[in-house]
C-alpha positions as CSV (number, residue, x, y, z in Angstrom):
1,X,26.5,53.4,-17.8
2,X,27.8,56.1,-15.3
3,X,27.1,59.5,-14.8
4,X,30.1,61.1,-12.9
5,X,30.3,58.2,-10.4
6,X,26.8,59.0,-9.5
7,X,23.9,57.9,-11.3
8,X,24.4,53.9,-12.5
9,X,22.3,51.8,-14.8
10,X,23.3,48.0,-16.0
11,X,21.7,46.1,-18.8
12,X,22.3,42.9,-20.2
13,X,22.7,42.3,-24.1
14,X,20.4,40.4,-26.0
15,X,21.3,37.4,-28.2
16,X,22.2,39.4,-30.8
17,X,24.6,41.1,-28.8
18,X,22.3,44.8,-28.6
19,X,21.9,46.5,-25.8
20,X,19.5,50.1,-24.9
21,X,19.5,52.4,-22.4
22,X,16.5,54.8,-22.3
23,X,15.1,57.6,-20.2
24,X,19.3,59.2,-19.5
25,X,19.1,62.4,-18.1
26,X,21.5,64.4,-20.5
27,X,25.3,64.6,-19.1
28,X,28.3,63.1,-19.6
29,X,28.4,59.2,-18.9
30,X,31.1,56.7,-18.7
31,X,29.6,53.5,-20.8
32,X,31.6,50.3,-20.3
33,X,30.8,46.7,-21.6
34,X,32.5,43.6,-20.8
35,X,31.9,39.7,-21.3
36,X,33.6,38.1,-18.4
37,X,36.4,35.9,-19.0
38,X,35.5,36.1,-23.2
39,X,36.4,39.9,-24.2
40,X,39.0,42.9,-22.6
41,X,36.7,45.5,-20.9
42,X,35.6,48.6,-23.3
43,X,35.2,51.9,-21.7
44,X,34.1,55.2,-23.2
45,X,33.0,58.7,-22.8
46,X,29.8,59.2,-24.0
47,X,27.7,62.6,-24.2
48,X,23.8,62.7,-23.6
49,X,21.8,65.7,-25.3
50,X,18.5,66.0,-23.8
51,X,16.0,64.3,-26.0
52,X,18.8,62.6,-28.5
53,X,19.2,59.6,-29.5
54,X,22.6,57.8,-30.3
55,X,23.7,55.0,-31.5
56,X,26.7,53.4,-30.9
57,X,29.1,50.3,-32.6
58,X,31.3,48.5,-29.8
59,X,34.1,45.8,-30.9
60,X,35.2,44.0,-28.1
61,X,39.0,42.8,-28.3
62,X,39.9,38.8,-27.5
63,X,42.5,38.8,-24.5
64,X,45.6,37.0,-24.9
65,X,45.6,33.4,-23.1
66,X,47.4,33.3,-20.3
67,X,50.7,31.0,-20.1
68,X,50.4,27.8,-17.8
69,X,53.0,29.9,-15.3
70,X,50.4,32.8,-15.2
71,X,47.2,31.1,-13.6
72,X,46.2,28.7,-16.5
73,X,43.8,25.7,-15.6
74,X,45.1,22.8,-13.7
75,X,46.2,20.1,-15.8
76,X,42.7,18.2,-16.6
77,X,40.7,20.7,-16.1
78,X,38.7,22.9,-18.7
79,X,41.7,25.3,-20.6
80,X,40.5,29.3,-20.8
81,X,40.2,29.1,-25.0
82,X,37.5,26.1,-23.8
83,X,35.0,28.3,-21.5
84,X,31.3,28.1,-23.1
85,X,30.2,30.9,-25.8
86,X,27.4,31.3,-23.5
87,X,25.8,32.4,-20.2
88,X,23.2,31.2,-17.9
89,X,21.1,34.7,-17.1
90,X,18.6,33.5,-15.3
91,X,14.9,31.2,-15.8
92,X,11.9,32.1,-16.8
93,X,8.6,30.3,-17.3
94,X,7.6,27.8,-20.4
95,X,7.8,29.4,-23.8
96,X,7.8,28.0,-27.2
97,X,11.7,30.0,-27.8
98,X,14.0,27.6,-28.6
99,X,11.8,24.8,-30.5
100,X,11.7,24.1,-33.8
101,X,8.9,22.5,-35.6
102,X,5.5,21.3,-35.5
103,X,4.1,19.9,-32.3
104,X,4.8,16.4,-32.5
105,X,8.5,17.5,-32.7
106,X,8.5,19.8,-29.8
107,X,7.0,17.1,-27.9
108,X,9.6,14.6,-29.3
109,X,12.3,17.1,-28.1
110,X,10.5,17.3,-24.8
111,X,10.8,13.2,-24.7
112,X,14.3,13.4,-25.4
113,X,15.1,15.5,-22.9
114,X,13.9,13.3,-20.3
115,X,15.0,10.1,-21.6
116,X,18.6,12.1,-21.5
117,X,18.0,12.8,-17.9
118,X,17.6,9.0,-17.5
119,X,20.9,7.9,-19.1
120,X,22.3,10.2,-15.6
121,X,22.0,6.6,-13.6
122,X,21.9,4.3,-16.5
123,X,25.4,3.4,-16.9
124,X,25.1,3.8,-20.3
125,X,29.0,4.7,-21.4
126,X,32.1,3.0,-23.2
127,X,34.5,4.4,-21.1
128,X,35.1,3.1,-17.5
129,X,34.6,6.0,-15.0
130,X,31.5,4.5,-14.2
131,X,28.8,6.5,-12.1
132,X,29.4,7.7,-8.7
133,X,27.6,5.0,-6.9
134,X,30.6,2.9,-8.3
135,X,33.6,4.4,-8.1
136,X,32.3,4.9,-3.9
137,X,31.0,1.6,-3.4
138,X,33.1,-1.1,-1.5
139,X,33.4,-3.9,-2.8
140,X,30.8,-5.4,-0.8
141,X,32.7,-9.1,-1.4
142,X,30.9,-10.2,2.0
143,X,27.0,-10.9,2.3
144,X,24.4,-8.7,3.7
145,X,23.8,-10.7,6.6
146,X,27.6,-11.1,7.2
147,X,27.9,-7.9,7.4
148,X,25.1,-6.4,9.3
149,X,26.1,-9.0,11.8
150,X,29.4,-7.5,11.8
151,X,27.5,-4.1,13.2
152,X,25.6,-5.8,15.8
153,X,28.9,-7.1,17.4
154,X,30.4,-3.6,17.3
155,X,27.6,-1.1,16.4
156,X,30.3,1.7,17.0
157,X,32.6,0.5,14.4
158,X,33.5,2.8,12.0
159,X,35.0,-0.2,9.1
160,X,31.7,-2.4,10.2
161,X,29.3,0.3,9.5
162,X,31.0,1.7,6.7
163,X,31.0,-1.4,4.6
164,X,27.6,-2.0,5.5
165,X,26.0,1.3,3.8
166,X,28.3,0.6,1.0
167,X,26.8,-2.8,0.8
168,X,23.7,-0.7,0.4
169,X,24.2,2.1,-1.5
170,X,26.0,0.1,-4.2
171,X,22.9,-2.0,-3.9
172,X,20.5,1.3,-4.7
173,X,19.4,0.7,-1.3
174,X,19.5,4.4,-0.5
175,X,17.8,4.8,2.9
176,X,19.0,1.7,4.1
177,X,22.3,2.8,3.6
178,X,22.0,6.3,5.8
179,X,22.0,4.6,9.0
180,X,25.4,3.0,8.9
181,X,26.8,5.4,6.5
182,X,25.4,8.0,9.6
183,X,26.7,5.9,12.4
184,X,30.3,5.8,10.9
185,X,30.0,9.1,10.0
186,X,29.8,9.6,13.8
187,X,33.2,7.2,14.1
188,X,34.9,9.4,12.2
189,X,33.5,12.6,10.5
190,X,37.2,13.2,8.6
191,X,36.7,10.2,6.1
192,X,35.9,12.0,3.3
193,X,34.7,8.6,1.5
194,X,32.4,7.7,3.8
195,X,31.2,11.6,4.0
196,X,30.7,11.5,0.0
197,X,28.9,7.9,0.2
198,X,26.2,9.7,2.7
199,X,25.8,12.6,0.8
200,X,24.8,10.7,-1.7
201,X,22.3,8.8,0.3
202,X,21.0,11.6,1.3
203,X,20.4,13.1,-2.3
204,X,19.8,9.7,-3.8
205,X,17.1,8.8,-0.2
206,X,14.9,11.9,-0.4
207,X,16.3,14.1,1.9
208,X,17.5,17.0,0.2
209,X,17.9,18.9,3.0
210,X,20.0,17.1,4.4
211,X,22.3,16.4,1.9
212,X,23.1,20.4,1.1
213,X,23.4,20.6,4.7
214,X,26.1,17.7,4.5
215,X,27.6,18.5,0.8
216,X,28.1,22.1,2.0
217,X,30.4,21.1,4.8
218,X,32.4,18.6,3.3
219,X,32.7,21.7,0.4
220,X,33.7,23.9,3.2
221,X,37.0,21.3,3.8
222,X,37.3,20.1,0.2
223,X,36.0,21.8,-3.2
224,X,35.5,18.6,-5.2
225,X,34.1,18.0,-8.1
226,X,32.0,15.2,-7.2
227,X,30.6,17.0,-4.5
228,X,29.6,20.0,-7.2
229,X,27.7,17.5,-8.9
230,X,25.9,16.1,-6.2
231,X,25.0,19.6,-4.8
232,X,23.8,20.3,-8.4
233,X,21.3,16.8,-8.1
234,X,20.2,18.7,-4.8
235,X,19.2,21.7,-6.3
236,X,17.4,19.8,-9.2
237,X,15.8,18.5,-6.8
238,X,14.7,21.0,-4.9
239,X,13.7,23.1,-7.6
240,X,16.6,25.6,-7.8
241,X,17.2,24.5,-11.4
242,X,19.5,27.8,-11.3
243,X,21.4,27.2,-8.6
244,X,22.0,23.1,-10.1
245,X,23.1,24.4,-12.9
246,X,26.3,26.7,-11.7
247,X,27.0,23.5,-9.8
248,X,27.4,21.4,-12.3
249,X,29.1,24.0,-14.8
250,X,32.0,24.0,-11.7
251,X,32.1,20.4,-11.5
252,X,33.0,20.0,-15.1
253,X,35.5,22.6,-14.8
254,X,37.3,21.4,-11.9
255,X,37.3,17.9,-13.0
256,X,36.3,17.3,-17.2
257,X,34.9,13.7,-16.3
258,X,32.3,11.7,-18.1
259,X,29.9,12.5,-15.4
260,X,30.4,16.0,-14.9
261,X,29.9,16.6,-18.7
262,X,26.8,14.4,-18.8
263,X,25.1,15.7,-15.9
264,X,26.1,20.0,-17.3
265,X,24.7,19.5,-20.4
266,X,21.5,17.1,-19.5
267,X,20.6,20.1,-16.9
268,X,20.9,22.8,-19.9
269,X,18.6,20.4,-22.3
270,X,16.0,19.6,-19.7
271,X,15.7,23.2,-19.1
272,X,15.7,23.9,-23.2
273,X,19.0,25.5,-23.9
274,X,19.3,23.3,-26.7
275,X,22.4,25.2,-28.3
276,X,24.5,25.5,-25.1
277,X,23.7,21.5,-24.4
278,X,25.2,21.4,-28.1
279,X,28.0,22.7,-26.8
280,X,28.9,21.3,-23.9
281,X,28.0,17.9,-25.0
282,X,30.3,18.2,-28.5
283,X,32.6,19.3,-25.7
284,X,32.3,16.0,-23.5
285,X,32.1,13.9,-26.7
286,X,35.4,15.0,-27.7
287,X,36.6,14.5,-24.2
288,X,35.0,11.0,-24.0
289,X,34.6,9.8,-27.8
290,X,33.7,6.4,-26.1
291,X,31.0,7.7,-24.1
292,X,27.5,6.7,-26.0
293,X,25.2,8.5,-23.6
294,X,27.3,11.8,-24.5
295,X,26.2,10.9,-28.3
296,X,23.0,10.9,-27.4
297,X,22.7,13.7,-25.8
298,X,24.3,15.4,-28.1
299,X,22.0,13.8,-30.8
300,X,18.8,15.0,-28.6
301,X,20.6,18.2,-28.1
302,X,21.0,18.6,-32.0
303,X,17.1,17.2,-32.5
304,X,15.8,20.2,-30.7
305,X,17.6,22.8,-32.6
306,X,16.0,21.3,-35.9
307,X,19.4,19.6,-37.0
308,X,17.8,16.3,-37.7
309,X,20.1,14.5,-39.8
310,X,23.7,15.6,-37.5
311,X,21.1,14.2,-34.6
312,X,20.7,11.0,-36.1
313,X,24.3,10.5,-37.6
314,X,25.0,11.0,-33.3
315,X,22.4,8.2,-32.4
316,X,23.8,6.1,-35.1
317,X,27.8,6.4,-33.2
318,X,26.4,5.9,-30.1
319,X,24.2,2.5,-31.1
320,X,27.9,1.5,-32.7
321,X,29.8,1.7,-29.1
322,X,26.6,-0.4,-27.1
323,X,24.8,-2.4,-29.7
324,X,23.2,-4.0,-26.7
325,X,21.8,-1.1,-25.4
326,X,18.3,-0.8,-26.0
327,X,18.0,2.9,-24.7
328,X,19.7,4.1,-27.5
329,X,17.5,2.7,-30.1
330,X,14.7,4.3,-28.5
331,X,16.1,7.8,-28.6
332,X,16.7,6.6,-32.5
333,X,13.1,5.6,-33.0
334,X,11.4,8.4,-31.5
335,X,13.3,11.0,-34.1
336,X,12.5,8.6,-36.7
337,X,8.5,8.5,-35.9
338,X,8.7,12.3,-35.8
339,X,10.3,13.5,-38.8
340,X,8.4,13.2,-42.2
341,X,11.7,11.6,-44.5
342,X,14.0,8.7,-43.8
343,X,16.7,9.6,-41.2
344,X,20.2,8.5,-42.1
345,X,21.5,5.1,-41.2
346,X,18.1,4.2,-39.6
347,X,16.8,1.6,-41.1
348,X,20.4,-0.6,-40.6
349,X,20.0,0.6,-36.9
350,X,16.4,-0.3,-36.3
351,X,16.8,-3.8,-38.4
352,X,19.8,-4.3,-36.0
353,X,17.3,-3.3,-32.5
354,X,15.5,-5.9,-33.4
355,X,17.9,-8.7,-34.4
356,X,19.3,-8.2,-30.5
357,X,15.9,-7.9,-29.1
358,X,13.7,-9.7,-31.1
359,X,10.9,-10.0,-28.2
360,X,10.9,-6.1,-27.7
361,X,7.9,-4.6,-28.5
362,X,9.6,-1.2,-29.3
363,X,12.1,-2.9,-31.3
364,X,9.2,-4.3,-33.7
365,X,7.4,-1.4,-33.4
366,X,10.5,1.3,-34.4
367,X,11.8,-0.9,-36.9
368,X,8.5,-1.1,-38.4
369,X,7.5,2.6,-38.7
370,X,10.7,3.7,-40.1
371,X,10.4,0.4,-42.7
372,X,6.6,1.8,-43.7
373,X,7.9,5.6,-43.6
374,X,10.9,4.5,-46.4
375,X,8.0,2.9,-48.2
376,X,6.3,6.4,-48.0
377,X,8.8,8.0,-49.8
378,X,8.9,5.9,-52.3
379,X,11.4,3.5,-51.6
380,X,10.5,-0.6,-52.4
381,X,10.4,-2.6,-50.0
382,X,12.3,-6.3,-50.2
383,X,9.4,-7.6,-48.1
384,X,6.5,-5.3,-48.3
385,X,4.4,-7.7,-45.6
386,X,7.4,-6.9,-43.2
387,X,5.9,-3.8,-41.8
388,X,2.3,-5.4,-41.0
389,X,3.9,-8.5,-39.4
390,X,6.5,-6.7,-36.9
391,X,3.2,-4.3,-35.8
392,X,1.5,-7.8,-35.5
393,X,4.4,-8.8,-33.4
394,X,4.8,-5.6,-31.4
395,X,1.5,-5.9,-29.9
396,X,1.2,-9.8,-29.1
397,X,4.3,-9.5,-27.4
398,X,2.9,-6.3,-25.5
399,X,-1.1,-6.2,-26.0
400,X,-1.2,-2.9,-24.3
401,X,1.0,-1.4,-26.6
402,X,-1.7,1.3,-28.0
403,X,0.4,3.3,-30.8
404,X,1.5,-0.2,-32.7
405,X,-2.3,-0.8,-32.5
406,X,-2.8,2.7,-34.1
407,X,0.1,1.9,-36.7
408,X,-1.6,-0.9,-37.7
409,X,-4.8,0.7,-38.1
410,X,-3.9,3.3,-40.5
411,X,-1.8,0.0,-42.7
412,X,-4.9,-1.7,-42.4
413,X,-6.9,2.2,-43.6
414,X,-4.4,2.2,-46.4
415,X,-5.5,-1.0,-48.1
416,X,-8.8,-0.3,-47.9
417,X,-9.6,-3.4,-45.1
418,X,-11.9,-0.7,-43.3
419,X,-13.3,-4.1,-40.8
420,X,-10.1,-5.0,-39.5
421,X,-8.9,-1.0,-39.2
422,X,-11.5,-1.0,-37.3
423,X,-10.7,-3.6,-34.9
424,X,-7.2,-2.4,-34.5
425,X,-8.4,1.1,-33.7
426,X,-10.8,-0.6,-31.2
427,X,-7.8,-2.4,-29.6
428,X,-5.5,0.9,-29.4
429,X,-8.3,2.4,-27.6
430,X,-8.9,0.1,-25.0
431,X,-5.4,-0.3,-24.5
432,X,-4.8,3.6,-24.8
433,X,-7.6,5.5,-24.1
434,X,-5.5,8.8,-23.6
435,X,-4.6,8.0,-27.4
436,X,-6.8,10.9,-29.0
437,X,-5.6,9.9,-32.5
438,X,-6.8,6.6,-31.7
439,X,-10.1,7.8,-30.8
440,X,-10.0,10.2,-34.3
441,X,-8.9,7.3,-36.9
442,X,-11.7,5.3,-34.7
443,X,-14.1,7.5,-35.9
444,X,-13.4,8.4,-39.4
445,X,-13.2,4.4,-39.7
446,X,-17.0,4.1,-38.6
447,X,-17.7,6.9,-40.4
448,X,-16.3,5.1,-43.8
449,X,-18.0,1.9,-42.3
450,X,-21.5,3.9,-42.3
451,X,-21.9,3.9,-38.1
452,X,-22.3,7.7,-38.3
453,X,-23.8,7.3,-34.4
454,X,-20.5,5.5,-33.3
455,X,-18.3,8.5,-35.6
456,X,-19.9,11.1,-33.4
457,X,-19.2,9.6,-29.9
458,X,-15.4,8.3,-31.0
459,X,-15.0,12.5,-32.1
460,X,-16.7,13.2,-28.8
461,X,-14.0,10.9,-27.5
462,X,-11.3,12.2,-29.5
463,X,-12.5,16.1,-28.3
464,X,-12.2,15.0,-24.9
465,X,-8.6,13.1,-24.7
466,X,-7.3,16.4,-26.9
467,X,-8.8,18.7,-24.3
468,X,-7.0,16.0,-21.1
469,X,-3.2,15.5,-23.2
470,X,-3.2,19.7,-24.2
471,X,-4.0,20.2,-20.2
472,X,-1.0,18.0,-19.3
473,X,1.7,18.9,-21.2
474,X,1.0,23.0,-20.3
475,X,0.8,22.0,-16.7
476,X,4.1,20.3,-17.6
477,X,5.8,22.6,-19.2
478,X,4.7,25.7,-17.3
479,X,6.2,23.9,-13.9
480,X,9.3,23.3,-15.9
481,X,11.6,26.5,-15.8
482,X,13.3,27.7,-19.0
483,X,16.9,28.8,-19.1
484,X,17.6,32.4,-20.0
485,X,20.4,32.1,-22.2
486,X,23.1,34.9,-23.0
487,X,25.1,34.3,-26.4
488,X,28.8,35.2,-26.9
489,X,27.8,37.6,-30.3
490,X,28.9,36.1,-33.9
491,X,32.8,37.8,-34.3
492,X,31.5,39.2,-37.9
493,X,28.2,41.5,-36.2
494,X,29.7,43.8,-33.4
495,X,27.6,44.6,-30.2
496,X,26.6,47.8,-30.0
């Protein structure tokens, strides 16, 4: 809003696409609203009486899309009808806005998230891009002691020192890989392989510093996507969740890879903009239908907004492409423990988890809960003893596994064998004593048992491990910063 080239003010719309001005001195002002790249520019006169107020509709007109002769994207990269329906305005601190649900599914959502941001390095794809670690690694044919041999006979070798911190870095052996990677940097600082490879030592050694200094030069001679994406792990890193962001938004668009996708639309989870991850990971999906860890992000990414079933129906496609994959059936089992009904295709999934991994606890322990949950809702079970002995089986595999403990405490609760609930709760605590529902079932068991003495100091226990896990995850979420997200407006309700 403009008065006569003079007086400016700005404002940004709010999801619903409305926008106020207040306090306008009256005049004559020029009001124009755009939404770059989405809607043509409106611009009108608008006239201020002192102490009025107006109101006013705005429909903002789709541009035409531009031909591929007129500045369309380069082949491969992200078309202009494919730019996001949304913006990234800013961050703010931890709110509830966004979540759906009781608490333990806000915290599953939370889990999610960061079991997302783990698939990043996890290799955990059908299609053969592979991580960046990979596609830069040589092919390190030659042993370790071959080759740093190699280095002592000519430490100023660039091809001895190079293969050397490739040997490491495609052996995770970050730092160990910045001093060759340095000292043929020094051989030749126009390799742009070797430059990438110690760029990503730096970021993936702990020295972020250093790697924006590096990543920003080799930008400075080539605008690669790769190197947007590793600038983006920098600022992650350094806590510029902002800045990482915007990097990784223009490394999908200059190069739609796996990667790129993964790595946009973990960033915009992690920092809970559960819809625009939605979008951007149904984006990369369709890009990569072979890509599991897409599915699953977009299943996490659908969890948060409350879609529960479309989440587990993407978990379900992605456990298809890597049955082996025991990641996956984790991200299945958590949604399954936190909804109250039966999630689709679940209990084939589960049953499957632990038919490939029949000595995983969490495999046992998944497969059981959603087995006693369909029991719950009143399905019959072909093997009704099934449940108690994959608990039983959970926790000799893994006896500090407190939670199948707990589980098979409240089976125990439910058919009235008060002793051995009582045991089991016993055994969760010991092996969980920040479980504070294992402390709580511990004492309404003693309390059915007649120990009203041992009741009051498990619910002095319980009070206490509430007080310690509601303290850690608001220190959690308050030093995790929250997206401030701006929504392209529904075509059908005009801004105004």
């Amino acid at each position: 809003m403009e008065l006569q080239g003079r007086e400016q003010q700005q404002v940004v719309s709010k999801m619903d696409g409305t926008f106020v001005f207040s306090e306008l001195g009256a005049g004559s002002y020029t009001l124009r609203v755009e939404k770059t790249s989405l809607y043509q520019e409106f611009s009108e006169e608008v006239a201020v009486s002192a102490g009025e107020t107006n109101q006013i509709e705005i429909v903002l007109q789709t541009p035409s899309v531009p031909s591929s002769s007129s500045g369309a994207a380069s082949p491969g990269g992200m078309e202009f009808e494919d730019k996001p329906d949304f913006t990234v305005a800013g961050v703010s601190n931890w709110s509830d806005l966004g979540l759906h649900g009781s608490d333990i599914k806000v915290k599953t959502s939370e889990e999610l998230a960061k079991d997302t941001v783990a698939l990043k390095s996890s290799g955990t794809s059908g299609d053969s891009s592979g991580s960046l670690e990979e596609k830069k690694a040589a092919e390190a044919s030659a042993t370790e002691g071959e080759l740093k041999a190699a280095v002592t006979r000519s430490p100023e070798s660039f091809e001895a020192n190079r293969r050397l911190g490739a040997f490491y870095l495609h052996s995770r052996e970050y730092n160990l890989a910045i001093t060759p990677l340095e000292a043929a940097y020094k051989s030749d600082p126009h390799d742009s392989a070797n430059a990438d490879d110690l760029a990503l030592a730096y970021v993936r050694g702990g020295d972020p510093a250093k790697a924006r200094e590096e990543i920003q030069r080799m930008l400075s001679l080539t605008d690669s996507a790769d190197l947007h994406r590793l600038l983006g792990d920098v600022e992650e890193k350094t806590g510029d969740s902002l800045g990482a962001v915007r990097e990784y938004e223009t490394a999908a668009r200059k190069d739609p890879s796996e990667d790129n996708y993964f790595a946009w639309g973990t960033e915009l989870l992690l920092h809970r903009a559960a819809e625009p991850a939605v979008e951007v990971f149904t984006k990369g999906s369709s890009t990569h239908p072979d890509s599991a860890r897409m599915l699953a992000g977009l299943g996490a990414a659908l969890f948060a907004t409350g879609s529960y079933v479309q989440a587990a129906q993407r978990l379900c496609a992605a456990s298809d492409l890597m049955p082996a994959d025991a990641s996956l059936y984790v991200f299945f089992g958590e949604m399954e423990t936190a909804t109250p009904t039966p999630l689709p295709c679940g209990d084939e999934r589960l049953e499957r988890f632990v038919r490939e991994q029949p000595t995983n606890p969490l495999a046992n322990y998944y497969y059981a809960m959603a087995l006693l949950k369909q029991e719950r809702a009143g399905g019959k079970l072909s093997n009704p003893q099934q449940p108690e002995d994959l608990l039983e089986k959970a926790v000799s595999i893994n006896p500090k596994f407190g939670k199948a403990f707990l589980e098979l405490g409240n089976l125990y609760i439910s058919r009235e064998d008060v002793s051995k609930a009582i045991d089991a709760y016993q055994e969760a605590t010991a092996a969980s004593p920040e479980l504070s529902e294992a402390h709580y079932r511990l004492g309404l068991a003693y309390k059915r048992a007649g120990d009203n003495e041992k009741a009051r100091q498990e619910f002095q226990e319980y009070e206490k491990a509430k007080e310690t896990e509601a303290a850690a995850e608001e220190q959690q979420r308050r030093e995790l910063q929250q997206f401030l997200i701006v929504l392209k407006p529904p075509a059908e309700a005009a801004p105004r």
